[in-house]
C-alpha positions, 0 to 999 in steps of 0.5 A: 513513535519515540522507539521508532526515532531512536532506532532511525537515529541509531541506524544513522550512527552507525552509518556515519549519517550526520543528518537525515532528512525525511520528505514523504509523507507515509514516513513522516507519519511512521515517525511523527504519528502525524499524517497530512498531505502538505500539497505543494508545501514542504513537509520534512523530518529532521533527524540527527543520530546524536540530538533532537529531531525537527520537523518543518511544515506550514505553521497552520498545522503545528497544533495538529502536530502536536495533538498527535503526540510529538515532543520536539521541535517544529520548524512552522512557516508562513507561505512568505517564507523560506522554510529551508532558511529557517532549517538553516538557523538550526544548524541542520547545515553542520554536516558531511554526510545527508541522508534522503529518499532517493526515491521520493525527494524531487530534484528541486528539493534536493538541490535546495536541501544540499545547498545548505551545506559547502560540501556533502556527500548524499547517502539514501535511507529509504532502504532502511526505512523500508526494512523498519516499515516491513514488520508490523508492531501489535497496533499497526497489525490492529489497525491493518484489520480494521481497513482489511473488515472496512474492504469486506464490507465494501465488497457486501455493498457491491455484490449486494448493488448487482442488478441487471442493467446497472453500471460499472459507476451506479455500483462503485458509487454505492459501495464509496457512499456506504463506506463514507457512512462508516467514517472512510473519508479516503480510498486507497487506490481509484475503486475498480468495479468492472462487468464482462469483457472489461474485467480482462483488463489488469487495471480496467477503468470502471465506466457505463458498462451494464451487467448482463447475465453470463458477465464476470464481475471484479471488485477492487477496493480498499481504505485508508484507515487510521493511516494504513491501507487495505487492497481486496480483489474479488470476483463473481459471476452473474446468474450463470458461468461458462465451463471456460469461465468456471476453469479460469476462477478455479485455476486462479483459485487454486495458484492463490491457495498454493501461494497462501500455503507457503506463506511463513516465516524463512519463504522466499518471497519470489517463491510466492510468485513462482508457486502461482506462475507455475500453477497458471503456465500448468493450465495453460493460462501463462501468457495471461497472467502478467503481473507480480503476485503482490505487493508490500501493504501497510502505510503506502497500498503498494510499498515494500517488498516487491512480491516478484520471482525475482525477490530473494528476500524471505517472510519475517512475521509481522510483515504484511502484503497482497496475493493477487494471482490473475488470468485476464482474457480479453473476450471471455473477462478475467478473474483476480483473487487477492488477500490482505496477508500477515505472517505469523510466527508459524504461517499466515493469517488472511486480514481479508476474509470474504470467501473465495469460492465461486459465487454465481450471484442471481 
């Protein structure tokens, strides 16, 4: 963390930042280790590029700061009180230029945050916390495998939960309960378990469908782990598959192993997209498949970069996202496959390792 600090504080030198403050909570544990949800409460990191950093947060949780490794300073507050009055008194207001996440801090807060100062222009410093957060040390990488085996696993439990006459529900809560019996105490996202017609839905909500035979089945899971994600998408069918079905699983199939090919080190990352685009629009699927290929994972489950056509940006290893081509049907069902993928020095490694061949479950 303290490598991490005095790069961030570099990066402020060198962009004439007199002061930074960092509001979200996934960047505040990228540079504290510490990762709470401060509910309504301010939660802040301080950061100066030539003296100590300070971080504000309720004062009942100034020990667990603590325990988790920081050095410095802590700013903790009662409910009664101010907490931008006593950031204040530490002179964070002797500044011309304050750097925020534009993206993340509320407006409210950000007028109480300015109006410390008599006169300051406002710079952003998300873009170079995404850039930090993009490539992965040797731990994070640890750990990002350990929540990739944790969305396995979940998988196991939700085909093992098949049976005809179940729920969409029965079977989403059997695989959170298992996960829960492993120390998961948080998901990453709301837990998609989706039977036939309703797995044609990108974002379907899991209710009382039951199986029946013939049904497409789509899990997608994934943990918060030592405070990094996993996101996993599979789909089976259920004691048999149409010849329609069959070509819809192999094609996506086939867009995520083009995909997953180019996935190196120097690929531009809309290239990504478009290999599995071109490949889906090929088979006469185009139109059904609506969304960017993936996302950025670390931290956050959908961060930074954006897996889009769109992105000129290139692969650097160490850097970890999703690859998550769909075809969706809305009468037939659909088919999504994604992976956990880290870039490697020469290519790729898929953190996820459940197989992607079709697998018709009896």
């Amino acid at each position: 963390m303290e490598q991490r600090l005095k790069d961030f504080s570099t990066y402020l030198k060198d962009n004439q930042i007199d002061v930074a403050f960092i509001n979200s909570p996934e960047n505040f544990f990228y540079l504290t280790g510490f990762s709470t949800d401060p509910h309504e409460r301010l939660l802040g990191l301080v950061v100066f590029p030539d003296k100590q950093p300070v971080a504000v947060l309720p004062g009942m949780e100034k020990g667990q700061l603590k325990d988790a490794g920081w050095k410095h300073e802590i700013v903790g507050y009662a409910d009664h009180e101010d907490p931008w009055a006593l950031l204040s008194e530490k002179g964070v207001n002797q500044a011309e230029t304050v750097g925020i996440e534009k993206e993340v801090l509320s407006y409210g807060r950000s007028e109480s945050f300015t109006s410390l100062f008599d006169k300051v222009d406002v710079a952003d410093i998300e873009p170079a916390l995404n850039e930090m957060r993009v490539v992965k040390d040797e731990q994070e990488v640890a750990i990002m495998r350990e929540a990739a085996e944790l969305a396995d696993f979940g998988v196991k439990v939700g085909v093992e939960s098949l049976r005809e006459g179940v729920s969409e529900m029965e079977v989403l809560a059997m695989i959170e309960y298992e996960l829960k019996k492993k120390g998961v105490s948080q998901m990453s996202f709301s837990t998609m378990v989706l039977f036939g017609e309703k797995s044609g839905s990108p974002h379907g909500n899991p209710g009382d469908r039951t199986l029946n035979p013939g049904d497409f089945v789509l899990f997608d899971l994934g943990v918060v782990w030592k405070g990094y994600t996993s996101d996993i998408t599979r789909t089976f069918a259920y004691k048999s598959v149409s010849d329609e079905q069959r070509k819809i699983y192999e094609t996506v199939k086939a867009a995520l192993d083009a995909s997953l090919a180019i996935s190196k080190p120097g690929t531009r990352i809309g290239d990504l997209d478009q290999t599995a685009r071109d490949l889906i629009t090929e088979a006469g699927y185009g139109d059904l498949f609506p969304h960017r290929i993936g996302h950025g994972l670390g931290i956050n489950v959908h961060e930074f970069p954006s897996m889009s056509h769109l992105n000129d940006g290139v692969l650097k290893e160490g850097m970890t996202y999703t690859l998550e081509p769909g075809i969706y049907d809305p009468e037939i069902g659909g088919v999504r496959l994604e992976d956990d993928v880290l870039v490697t020095e020469d290519g790729y490694e898929t953190l996820t390792k459940t197989p992607k061949e079709l697998r018709i479950v009896e």
